[in-house]
Structure formats: C-alpha cells, structure tokens
DSSP file (Angstrom, degrees, kcal/mol; ACC not computed):
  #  RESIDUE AA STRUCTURE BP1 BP2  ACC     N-H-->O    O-->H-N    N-H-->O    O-->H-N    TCO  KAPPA ALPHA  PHI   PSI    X-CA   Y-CA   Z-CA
    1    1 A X              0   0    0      0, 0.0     2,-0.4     0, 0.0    69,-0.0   0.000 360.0 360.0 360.0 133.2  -36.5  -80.5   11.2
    2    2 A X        -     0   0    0     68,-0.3    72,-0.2    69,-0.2     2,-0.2  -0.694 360.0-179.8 -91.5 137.0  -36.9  -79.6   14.7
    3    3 A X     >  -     0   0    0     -2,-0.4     4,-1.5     1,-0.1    -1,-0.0  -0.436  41.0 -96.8-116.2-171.0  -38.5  -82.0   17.0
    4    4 A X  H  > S+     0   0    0      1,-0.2     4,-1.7     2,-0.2    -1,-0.1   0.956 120.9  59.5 -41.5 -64.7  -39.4  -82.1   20.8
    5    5 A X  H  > S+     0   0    0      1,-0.3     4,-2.3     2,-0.2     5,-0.2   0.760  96.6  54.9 -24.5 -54.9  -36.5  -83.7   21.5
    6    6 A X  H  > S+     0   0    0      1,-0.2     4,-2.2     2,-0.2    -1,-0.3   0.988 111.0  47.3 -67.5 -42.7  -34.3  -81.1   20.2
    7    7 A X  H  X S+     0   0    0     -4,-1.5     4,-1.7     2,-0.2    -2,-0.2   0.792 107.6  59.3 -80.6 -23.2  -36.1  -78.3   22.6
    8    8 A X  H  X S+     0   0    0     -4,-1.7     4,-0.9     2,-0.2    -1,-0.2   0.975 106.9  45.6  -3.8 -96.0  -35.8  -80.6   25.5
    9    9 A X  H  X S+     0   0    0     -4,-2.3     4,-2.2     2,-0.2    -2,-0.2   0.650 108.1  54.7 -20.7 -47.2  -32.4  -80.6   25.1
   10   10 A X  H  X S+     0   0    0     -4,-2.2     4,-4.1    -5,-0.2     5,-0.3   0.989 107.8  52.2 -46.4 -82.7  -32.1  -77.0   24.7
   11   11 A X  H  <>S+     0   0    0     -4,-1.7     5,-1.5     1,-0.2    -2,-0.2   0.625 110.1  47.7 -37.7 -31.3  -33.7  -76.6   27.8
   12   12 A X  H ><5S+     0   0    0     -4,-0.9     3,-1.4     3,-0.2    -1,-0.2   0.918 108.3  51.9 -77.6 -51.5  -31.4  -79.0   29.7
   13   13 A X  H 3<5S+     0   0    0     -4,-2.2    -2,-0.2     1,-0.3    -3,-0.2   0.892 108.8  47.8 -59.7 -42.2  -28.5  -77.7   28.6
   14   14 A X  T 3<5S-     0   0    0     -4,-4.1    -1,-0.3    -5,-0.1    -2,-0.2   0.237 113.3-115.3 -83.0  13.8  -29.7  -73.7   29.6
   15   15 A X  T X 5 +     0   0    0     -3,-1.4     3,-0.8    -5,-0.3     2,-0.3   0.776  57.5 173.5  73.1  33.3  -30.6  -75.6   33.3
   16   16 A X  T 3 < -     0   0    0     -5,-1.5    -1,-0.2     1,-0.2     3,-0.1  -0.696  69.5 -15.6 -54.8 117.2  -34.5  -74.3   32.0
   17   17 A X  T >  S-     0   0    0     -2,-0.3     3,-3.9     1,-0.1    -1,-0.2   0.759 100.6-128.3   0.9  51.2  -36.9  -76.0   34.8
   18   18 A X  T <  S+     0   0    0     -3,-0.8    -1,-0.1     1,-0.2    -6,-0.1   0.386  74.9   4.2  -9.0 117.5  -34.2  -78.5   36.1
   19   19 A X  T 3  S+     0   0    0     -3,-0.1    -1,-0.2     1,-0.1    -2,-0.1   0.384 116.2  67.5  79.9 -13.5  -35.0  -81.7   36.4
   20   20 A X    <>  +     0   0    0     -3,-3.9     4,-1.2     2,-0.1    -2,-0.1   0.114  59.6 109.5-138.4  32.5  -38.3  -82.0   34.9
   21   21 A X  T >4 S+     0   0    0      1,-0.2     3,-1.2     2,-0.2     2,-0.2   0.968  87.8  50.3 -76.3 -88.3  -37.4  -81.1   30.9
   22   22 A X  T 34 S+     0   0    0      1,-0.3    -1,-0.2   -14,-0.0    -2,-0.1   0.523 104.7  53.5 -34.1 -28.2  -38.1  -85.0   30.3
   23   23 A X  T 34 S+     0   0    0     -2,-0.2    -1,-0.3     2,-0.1    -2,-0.2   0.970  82.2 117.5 -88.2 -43.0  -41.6  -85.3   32.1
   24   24 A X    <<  -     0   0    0     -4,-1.2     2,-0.3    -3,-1.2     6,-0.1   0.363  62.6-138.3  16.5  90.6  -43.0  -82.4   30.0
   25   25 A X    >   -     0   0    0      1,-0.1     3,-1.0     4,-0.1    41,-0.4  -0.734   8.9-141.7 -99.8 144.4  -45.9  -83.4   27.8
   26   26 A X  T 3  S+     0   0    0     -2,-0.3    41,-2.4     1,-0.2    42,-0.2   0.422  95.8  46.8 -80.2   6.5  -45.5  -81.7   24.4
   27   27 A X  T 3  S+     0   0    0     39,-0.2     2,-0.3    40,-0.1    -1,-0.2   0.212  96.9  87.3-122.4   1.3  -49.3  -80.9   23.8
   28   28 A X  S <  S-     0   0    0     -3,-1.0    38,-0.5     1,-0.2    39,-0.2  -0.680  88.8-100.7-102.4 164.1  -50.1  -79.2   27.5
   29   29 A X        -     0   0    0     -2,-0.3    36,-0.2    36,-0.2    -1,-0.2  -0.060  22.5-125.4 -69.1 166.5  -49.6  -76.2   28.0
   30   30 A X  S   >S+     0   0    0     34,-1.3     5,-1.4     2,-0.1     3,-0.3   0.898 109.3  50.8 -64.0 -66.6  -46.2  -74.8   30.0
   31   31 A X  T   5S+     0   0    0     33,-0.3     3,-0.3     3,-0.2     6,-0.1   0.487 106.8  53.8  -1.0 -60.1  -47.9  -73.0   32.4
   32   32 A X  T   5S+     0   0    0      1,-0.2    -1,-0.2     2,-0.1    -2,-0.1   0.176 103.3  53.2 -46.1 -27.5  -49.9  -75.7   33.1
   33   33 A X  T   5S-     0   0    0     -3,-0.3    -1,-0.2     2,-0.2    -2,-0.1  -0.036 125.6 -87.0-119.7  22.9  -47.0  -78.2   33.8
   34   34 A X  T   5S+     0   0    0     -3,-0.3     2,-0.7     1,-0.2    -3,-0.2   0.719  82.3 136.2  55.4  24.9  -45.1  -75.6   36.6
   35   35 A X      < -     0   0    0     -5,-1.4    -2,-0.2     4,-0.0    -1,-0.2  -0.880  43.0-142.3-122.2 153.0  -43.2  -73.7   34.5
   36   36 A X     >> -     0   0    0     -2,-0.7     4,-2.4    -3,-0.1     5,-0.5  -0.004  25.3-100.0-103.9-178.8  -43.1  -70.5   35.1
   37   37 A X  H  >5S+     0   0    0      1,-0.2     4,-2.5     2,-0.2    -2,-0.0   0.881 118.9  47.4 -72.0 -12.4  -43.1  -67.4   33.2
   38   38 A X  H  >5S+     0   0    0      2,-0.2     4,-2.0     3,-0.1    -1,-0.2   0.806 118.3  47.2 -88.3 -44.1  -38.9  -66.6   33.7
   39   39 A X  H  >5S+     0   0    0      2,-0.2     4,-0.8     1,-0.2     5,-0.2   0.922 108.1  51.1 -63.0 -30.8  -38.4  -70.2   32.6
   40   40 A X  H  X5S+     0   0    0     -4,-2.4     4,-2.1     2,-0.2     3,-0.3   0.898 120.0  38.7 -86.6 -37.5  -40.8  -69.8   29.8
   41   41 A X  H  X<S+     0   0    0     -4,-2.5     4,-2.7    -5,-0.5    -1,-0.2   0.793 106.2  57.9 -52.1 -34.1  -38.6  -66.6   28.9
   42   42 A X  H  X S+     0   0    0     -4,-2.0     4,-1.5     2,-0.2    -2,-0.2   0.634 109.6  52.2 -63.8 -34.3  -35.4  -67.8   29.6
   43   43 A X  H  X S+     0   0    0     -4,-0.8     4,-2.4    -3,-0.3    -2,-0.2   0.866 109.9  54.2 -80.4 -48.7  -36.6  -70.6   26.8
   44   44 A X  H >< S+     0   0    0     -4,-2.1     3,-1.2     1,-0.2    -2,-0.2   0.902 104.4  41.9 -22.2 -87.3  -37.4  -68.2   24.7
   45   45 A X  H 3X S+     0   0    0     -4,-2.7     4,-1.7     1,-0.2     3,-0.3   0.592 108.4  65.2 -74.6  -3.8  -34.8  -66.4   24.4
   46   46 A X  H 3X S+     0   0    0     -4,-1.5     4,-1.7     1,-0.2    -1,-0.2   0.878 107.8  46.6 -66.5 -35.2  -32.5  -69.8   24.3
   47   47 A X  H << S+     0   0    0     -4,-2.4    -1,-0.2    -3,-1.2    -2,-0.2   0.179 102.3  56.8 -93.0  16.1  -34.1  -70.6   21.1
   48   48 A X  H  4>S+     0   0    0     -3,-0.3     5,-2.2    -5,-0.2     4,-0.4   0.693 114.0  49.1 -70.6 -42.2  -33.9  -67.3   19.4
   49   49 A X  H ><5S+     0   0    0     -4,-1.7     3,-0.6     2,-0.2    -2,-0.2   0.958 116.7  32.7 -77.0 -52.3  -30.2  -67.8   20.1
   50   50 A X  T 3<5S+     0   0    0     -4,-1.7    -1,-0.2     1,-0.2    -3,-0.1   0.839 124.5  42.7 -61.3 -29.2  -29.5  -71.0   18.9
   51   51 A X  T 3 5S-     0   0    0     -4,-0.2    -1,-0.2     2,-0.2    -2,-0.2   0.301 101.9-127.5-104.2  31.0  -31.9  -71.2   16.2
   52   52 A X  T < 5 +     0   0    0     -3,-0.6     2,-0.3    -4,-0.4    -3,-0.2   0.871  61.8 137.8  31.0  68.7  -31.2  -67.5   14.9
   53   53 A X      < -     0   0    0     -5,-2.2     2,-0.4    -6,-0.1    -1,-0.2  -0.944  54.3-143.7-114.4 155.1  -34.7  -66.6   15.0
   54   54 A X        -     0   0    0     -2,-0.3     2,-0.8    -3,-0.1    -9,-0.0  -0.880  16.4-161.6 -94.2 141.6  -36.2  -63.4   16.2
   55   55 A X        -     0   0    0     -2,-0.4    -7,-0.1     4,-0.1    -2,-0.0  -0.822  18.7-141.8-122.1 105.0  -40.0  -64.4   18.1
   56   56 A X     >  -     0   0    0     -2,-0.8     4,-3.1     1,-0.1     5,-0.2  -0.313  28.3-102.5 -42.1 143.4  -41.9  -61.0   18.2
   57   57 A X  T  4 S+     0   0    0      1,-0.2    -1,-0.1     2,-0.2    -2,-0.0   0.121 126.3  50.6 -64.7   4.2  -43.9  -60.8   21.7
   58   58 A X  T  > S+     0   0    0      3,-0.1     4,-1.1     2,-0.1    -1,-0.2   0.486 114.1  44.7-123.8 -21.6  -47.1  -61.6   20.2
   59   59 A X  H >> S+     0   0    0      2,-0.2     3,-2.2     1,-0.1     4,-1.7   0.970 113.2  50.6 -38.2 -82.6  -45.4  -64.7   18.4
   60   60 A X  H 3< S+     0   0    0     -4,-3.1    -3,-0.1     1,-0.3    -1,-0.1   0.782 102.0  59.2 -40.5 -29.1  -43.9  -65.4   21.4
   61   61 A X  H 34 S+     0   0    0     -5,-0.2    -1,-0.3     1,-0.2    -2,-0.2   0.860 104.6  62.3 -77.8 -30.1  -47.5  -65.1   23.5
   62   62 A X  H << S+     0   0    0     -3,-2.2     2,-1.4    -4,-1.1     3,-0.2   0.743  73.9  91.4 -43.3 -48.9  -48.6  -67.9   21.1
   63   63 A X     <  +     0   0    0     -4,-1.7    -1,-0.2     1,-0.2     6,-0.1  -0.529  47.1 154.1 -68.1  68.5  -46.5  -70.4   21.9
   64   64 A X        +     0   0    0     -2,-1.4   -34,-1.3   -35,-0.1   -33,-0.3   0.851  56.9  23.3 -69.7 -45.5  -48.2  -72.3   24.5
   65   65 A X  S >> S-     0   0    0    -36,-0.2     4,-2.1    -3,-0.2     3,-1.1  -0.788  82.1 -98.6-131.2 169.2  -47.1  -75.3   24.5
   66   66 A X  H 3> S+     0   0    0    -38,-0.5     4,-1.3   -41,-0.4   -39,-0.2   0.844 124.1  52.6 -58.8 -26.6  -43.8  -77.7   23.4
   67   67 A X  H 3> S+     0   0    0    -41,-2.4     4,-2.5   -39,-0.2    -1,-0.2   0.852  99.9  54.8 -53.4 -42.1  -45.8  -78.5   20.4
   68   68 A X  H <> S+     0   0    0     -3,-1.1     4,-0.8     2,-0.2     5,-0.2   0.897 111.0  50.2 -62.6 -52.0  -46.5  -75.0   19.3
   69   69 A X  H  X S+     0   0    0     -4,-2.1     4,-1.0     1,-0.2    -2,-0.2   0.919 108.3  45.5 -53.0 -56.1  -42.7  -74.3   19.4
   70   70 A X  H  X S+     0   0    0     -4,-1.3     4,-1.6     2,-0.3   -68,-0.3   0.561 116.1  50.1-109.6 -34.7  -41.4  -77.0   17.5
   71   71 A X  H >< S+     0   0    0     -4,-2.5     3,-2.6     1,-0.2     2,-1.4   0.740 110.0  52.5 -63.0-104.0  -44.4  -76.3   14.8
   72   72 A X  H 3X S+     0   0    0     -4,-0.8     4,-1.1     1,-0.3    -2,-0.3   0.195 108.2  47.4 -10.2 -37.2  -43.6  -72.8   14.7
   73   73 A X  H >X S+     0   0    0     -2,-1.4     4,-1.6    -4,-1.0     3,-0.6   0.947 113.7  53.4 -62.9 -63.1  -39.8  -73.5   14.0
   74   74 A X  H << S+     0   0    0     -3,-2.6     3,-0.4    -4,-1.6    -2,-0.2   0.832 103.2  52.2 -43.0 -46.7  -40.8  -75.7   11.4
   75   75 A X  H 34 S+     0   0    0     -4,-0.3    -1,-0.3     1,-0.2    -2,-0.2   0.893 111.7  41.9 -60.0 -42.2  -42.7  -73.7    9.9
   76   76 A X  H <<        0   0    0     -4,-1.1    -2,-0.2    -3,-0.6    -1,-0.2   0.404 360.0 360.0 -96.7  -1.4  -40.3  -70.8    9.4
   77   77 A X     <        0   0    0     -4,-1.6    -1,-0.2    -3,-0.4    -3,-0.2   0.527 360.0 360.0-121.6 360.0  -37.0  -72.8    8.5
C-alpha cells in the first residue's frame, strides 16, 4: 500500500520542490501549496517510473492533491 509518506520520499529523492516535501499537507491542493506546474510534472512522471504505471493526461489532471495520488495508486495496484 502506498502512503503519503512513500510520495514524499519520492519527491525528495527526485529534488521535487526542495526543501518543502515534509511541510506539504496531503488534502490541499499542490498548486495551492507553491508547487508549480514543472514540479507537479516532474512528480508525475517520477511516479509513473517507479511505480510502473502509465497516468493518461486526464488522469493525471485529476490528481490534485497528495491524497488524490496515493488513492489513485491504491486503487490500481
């Protein structure tokens, strides 16, 4: 099961908004919280790679917030 935690992590490790993966709240929006749309792609496509998923662009438009990911993962493994 994929948690917060785990996409956090992700995100530190691919240097994905530096410094401020830990302040994040997982139910606000991304957008909303300064990151910006090249971070929120760059996350993207880090978790297509690590979790071998493909996220179709209108998938991908869904996914607002840290919650939304981490359902969405769940849901499909």
């Amino acid at each position: 099961m994929t948690t917060v935690a785990d996409i956090v992590r992700l995100m530190k490790t691919a240097g994905i908004v530096r410094g401020r993966a830990d302040a994040l709240i997982p139910s606000q929006p991304l957008d909303q919280q300064g990151v910006d749309s090249l971070d929120r792609m760059s996350l993207l496509a880090e978790i297509e790679d690590h979790f071998q998923v493909e996220l179709p662009h209108e998938v991908a438009r869904s996914l607002k917030t840290l919650d939304d990911i981490v359902d969405h993962l769940n849901i499909r493994h």
